[in-house]
C-alpha positions in Angstrom: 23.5 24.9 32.3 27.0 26.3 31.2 29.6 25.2 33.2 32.0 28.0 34.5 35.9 27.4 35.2 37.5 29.4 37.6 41.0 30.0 37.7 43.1 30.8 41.1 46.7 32.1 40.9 48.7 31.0 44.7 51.7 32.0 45.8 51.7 32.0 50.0 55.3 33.0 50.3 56.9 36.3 51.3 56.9 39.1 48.5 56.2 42.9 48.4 52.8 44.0 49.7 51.5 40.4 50.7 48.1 40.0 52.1 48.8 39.4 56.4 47.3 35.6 57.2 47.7 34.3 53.3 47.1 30.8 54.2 43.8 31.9 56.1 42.8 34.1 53.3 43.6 31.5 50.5 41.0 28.8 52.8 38.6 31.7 52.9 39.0 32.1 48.9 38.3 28.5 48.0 35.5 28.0 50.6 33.7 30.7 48.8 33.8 29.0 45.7 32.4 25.7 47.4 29.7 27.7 49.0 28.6 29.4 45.3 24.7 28.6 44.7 26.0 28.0 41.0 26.7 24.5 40.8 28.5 23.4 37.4 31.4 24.8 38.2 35.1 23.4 38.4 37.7 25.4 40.7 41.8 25.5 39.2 44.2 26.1 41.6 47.8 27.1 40.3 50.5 26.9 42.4 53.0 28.9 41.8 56.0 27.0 42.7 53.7 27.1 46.5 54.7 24.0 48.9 52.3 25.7 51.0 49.5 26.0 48.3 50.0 22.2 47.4 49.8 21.1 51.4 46.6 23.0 51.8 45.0 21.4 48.8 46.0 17.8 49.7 44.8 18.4 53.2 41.5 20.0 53.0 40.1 20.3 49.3 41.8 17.4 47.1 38.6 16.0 48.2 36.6 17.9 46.3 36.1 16.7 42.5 35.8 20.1 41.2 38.8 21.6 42.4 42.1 20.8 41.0 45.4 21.5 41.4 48.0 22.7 38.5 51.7 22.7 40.0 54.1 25.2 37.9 57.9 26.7 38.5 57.9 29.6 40.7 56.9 32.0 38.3 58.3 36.1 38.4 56.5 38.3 39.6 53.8 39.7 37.3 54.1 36.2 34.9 50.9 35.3 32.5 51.8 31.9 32.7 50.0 31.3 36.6 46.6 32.0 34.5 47.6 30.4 31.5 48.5 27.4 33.4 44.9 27.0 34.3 43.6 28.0 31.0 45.1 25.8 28.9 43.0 22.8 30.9 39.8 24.9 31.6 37.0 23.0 30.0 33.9 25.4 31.1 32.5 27.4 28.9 32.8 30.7 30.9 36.1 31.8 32.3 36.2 33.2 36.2 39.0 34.5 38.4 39.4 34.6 41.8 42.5 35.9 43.7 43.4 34.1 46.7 42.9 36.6 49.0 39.5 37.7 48.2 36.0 36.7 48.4 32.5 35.8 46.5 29.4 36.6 47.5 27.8 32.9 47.7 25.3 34.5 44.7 28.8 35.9 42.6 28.9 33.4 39.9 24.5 32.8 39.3 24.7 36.8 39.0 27.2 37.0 36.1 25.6 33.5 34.4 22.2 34.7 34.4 23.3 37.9 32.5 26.1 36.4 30.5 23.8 36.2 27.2 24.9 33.7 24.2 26.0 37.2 22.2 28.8 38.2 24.5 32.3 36.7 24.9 33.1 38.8 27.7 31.3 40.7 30.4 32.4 43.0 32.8 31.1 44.5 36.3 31.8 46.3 39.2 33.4 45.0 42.4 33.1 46.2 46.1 36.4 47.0 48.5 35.9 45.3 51.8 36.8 48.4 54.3 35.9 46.2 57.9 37.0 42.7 59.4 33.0 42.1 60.3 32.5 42.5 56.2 29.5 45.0 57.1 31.3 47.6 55.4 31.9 47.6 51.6 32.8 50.3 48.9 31.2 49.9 45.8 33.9 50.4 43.2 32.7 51.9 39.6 34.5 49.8 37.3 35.3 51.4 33.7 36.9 49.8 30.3 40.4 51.9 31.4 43.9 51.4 32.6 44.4 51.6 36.6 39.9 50.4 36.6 39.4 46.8 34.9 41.1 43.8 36.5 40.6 40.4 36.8 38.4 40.7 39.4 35.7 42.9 37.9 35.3 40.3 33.9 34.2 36.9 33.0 35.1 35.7 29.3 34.5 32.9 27.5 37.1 29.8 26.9 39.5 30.8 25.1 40.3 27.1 23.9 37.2 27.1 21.8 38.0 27.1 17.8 36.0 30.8 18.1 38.6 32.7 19.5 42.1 30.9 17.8 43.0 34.2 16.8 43.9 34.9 20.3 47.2 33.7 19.7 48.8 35.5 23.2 46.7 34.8 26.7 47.9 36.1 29.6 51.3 38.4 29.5 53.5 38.9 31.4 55.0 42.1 33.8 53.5 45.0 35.1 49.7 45.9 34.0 49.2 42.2 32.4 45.6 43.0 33.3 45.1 45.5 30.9 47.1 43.8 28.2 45.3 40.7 28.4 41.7 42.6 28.5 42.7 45.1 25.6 44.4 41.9 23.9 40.6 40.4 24.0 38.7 43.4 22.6 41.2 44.4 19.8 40.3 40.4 18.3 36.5 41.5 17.9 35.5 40.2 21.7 31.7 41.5 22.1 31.4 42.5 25.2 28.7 44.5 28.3 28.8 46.2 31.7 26.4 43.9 33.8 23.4 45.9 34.5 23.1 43.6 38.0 26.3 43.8 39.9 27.6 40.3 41.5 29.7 40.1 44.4 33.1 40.0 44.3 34.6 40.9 47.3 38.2 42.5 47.4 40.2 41.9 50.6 43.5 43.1 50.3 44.2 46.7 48.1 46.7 49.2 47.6 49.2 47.3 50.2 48.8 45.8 53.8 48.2 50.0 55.4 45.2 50.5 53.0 43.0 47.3 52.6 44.2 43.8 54.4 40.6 41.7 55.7 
């Protein structure tokens, strides 16, 4: 069974366009990693120069063997380094992310596994936006290899550690549209990569700002 390493960026301070609740919101996040059917998983939390992040973890999930808990400088806004952090001591095989303020579907990370075939290095998927507090209402978003589509909530790649993919000199960027860079960055080095014909569930909470999408 190939064990998956999920990487969680936290910051729980003030910024522009916060999620409302973000300590709620981050529990919800890693409780939906615990509750995952897939079992060889580990959980890496970064926080972001986050007291808050770091009391949460010590009080509820340092506990828990498979989630731990990176501690960086508060990073700009925008900075690669809060995913490369976790990176750098990922030891699954496949690479997931999950923001903080969003959700899985307990069957998420089984869904992408079962399709993620020994040819690929990267696969891809759709997402849904979450448009009610009961969760009964979701918007199945059509996720295409574009700018302003792909983000880290709708691909799974492999490690980038592996010998395989040194090439990859440059991870995560950093500043606006990082997403896109890193993603393009991985294709352009020969990445083989597939739009999942099942979609998991990712679940995104908080979009476009707190007057758009904020569950």
């Amino acid at each position: 069974m190939k064990k998956v390493s999920v990487i969680m960026a936290s910051y729980l301070g003030m910024y522009p366009g916060r999620s409302s609740n973000p300590e709620d919101k981050f529990i919800r996040a890693v409780k939906s990693f615990i509750t995952q059917t897939y079992q060889n998983k580990e959980l890496i939390i970064v926080a972001d120069g986050c007291d808050t992040t770091v009391f949460l973890y010590n009080n509820m999930f340092q506990k828990f063997p498979n989630i731990k808990l990176v501690v960086i400088p508060k990073q700009p806004i925008y900075s690669g380094e809060c995913r490369n952090a976790g990176l750098r001591i990922a030891d699954g095989d496949i690479i997931m992310y999950l923001d903080n303020d969003d959700v899985w579907g307990k069957t998420h990370m089984e869904t992408i596994v079962e399709q993620f075939t020994d040819d690929l290095d990267m696969v891809y998927y759709d997402d849904y936006l979450v448009m009610s507090h009961d969760f009964k209402q979701l918007h199945k978003r059509i996720v295409e290899v574009r700018y302003g589509s792909i983000g880290t909530s709708a691909i799974s790649h492999r490690n980038l550690n592996d010998p395989k993919y040194s090439n990859i000199k440059d991870w995560w960027p950093s500043g606006y549209g990082h997403d896109w860079i890193f993603i393009t960055t991985l294709i352009v080095n020969g990445m083989q990569f597939k739009k999942l014909d099942k979609t998991p569930s990712y679940l995104v909470c908080h979009y476009g700002g707190s007057q758009r999408g904020d569950f």
